[in-house]
C-alpha positions in Angstrom: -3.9 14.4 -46.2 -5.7 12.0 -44.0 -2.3 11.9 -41.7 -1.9 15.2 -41.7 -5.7 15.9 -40.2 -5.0 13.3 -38.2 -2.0 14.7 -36.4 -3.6 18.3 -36.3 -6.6 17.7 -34.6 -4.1 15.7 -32.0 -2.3 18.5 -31.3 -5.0 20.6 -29.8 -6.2 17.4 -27.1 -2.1 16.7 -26.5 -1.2 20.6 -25.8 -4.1 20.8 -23.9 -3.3 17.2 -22.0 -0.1 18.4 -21.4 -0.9 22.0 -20.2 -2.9 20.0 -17.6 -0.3 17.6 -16.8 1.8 20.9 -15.5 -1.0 22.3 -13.9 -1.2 19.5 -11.8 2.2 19.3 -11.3 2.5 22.8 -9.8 -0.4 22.0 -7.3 0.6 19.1 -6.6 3.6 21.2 -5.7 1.6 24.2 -3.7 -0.4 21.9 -2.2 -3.5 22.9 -4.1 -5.1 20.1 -3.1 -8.8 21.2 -5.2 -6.7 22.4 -8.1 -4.9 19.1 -8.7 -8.2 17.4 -7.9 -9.5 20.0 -11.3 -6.8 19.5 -13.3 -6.8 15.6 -12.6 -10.3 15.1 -13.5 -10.0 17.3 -16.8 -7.2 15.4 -17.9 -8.6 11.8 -17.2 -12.6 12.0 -16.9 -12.7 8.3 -15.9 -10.7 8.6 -12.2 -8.7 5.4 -11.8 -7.5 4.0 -8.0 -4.2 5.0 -9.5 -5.9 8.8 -9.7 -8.2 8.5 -6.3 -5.0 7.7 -4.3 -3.0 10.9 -5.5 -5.9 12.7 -5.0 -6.6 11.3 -1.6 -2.6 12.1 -0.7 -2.6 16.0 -2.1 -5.6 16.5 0.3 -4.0 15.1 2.8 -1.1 17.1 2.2 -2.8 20.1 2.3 -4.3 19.4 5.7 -8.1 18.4 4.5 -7.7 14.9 6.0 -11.4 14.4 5.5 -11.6 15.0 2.1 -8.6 12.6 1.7 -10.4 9.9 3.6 -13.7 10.3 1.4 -11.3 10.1 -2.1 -10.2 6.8 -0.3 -13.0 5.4 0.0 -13.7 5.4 -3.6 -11.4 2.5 -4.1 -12.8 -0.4 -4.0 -12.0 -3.1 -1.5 -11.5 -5.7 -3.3 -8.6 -3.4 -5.5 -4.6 -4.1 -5.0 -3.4 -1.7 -7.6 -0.9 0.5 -5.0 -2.2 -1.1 -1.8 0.5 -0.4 -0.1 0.4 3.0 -0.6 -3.7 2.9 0.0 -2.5 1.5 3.4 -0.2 4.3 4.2 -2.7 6.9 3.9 -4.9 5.5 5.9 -3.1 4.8 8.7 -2.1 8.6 8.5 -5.7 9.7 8.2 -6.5 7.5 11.3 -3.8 8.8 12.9 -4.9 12.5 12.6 -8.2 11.9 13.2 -7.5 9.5 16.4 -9.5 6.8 14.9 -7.6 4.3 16.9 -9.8 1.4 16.2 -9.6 1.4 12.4 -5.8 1.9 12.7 -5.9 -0.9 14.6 -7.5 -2.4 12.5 -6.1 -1.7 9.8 -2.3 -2.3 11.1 -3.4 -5.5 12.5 -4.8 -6.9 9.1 -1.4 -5.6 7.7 0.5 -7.3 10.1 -1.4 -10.6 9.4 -1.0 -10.6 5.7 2.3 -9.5 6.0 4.2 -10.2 8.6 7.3 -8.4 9.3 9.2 -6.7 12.0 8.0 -3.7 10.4 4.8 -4.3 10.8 4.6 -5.9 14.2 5.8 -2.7 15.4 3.4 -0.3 13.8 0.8 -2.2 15.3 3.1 -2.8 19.0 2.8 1.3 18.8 -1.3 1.2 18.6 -1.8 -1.7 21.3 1.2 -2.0 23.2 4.1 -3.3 24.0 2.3 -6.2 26.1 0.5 -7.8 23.5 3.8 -9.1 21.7 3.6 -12.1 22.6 -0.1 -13.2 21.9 0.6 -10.9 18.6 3.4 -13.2 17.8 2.3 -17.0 18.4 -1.1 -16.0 16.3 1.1 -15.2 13.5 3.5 -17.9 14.6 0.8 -20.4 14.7 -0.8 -19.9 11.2 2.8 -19.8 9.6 3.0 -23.4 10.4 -0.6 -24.1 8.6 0.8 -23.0 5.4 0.9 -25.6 2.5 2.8 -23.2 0.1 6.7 -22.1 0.9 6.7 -18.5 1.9 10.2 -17.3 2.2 8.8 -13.8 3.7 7.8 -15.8 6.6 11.0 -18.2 7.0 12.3 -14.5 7.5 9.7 -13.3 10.0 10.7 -16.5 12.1 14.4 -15.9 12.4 13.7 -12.3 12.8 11.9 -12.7 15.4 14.1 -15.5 17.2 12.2 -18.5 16.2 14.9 -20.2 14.5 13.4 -23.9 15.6 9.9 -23.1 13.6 12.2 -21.5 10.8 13.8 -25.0 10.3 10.6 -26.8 10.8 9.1 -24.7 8.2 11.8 -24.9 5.7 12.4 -28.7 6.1 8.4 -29.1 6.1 8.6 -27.4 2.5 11.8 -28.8 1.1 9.9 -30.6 -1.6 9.0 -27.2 -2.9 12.8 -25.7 -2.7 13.8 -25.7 -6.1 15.4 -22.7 -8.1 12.6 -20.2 -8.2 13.7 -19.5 -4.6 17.0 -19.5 -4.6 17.6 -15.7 -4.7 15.3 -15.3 -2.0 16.4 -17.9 0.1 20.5 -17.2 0.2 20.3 -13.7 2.5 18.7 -16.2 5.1 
């Protein structure tokens, strides 16, 4: 009997879980940006990054870049759960509001904890064109301070044509090279 309670007063929280769960998915859908926002704080009362971020993009998605840039800002900075996607938003709310300071910014601390092709030229876009070069020895330059292997930055070296540095770094490491990075190593 216990069970059976047990399961019928679950019902009534999952059906109503659920009915919210669609809710959300339709305006999530329309674009509703305040009615997901509803229907995402009946569901789950205690907002998570996971929940500010999807917030912060249906906003955004719906034009209200401010309210998507306050929902943002809820997230703590210390917080890497979806970062990248954090990141992404923001540089689209900067770049509606033409807040070009914090996207640069914000594209230049991207492009210095992960440098990339990719991300040297989001930030080439904001500065220019003219600043590759200072952009690229600074980067270049703390590459060769690091005491760990990074194979993401044996990659930014030879994409960027600095294939001496890219031996230098790799021989420098050697002792580290073991299996763990053999995956990673072979498409370079």
């Amino acid at each position: 009997v216990a069970e059976e309670l047990s399961a019928i007063h679950a019902l009534p929280r999952f059906t109503e879980w659920s009915q919210l769960i669609l809710i959300e998915s339709l305006a999530y859908q329309i674009k509703d940006a305040k009615l997901f926002e509803q229907t995402r704080t009946a569901a789950w009362p205690e907002l998570s990054t996971s929940a500010f971020i999807d917030i912060a993009r249906t906003y955004l998605q719906s034009g209200d870049v401010a309210t998507a840039h306050q929902w943002l800002e809820k997230i703590p900075e210390n917080d890497t759960f979806r970062a990248r996607e954090h990141g992404q938003l923001l540089q689209e709310i900067y770049k509606q509001q033409g807040n070009e300071e914090e996207l640069t910014k914000l594209l230049t601390r991207n492009y210095h904890l992960n440098p990339s092709i990719n991300s040297l030229d989001k930030l080439l876009e904001v500065v220019g064109a003219d600043k590759q070069e200072k952009l690229v020895e600074d980067v270049v330059s703390k590459i060769r301070t690091h005491t760990e292997l990074d194979v993401q930055s044996v990659a930014f070296l030879l994409d960027i044509g600095k294939i001496d540095q890219a031996e230098e770094y790799v021989v420098k490491h050697a002792p580290q090279l073991n299996g763990d990075y053999f995956e990673r190593l072979i498409p370079l």
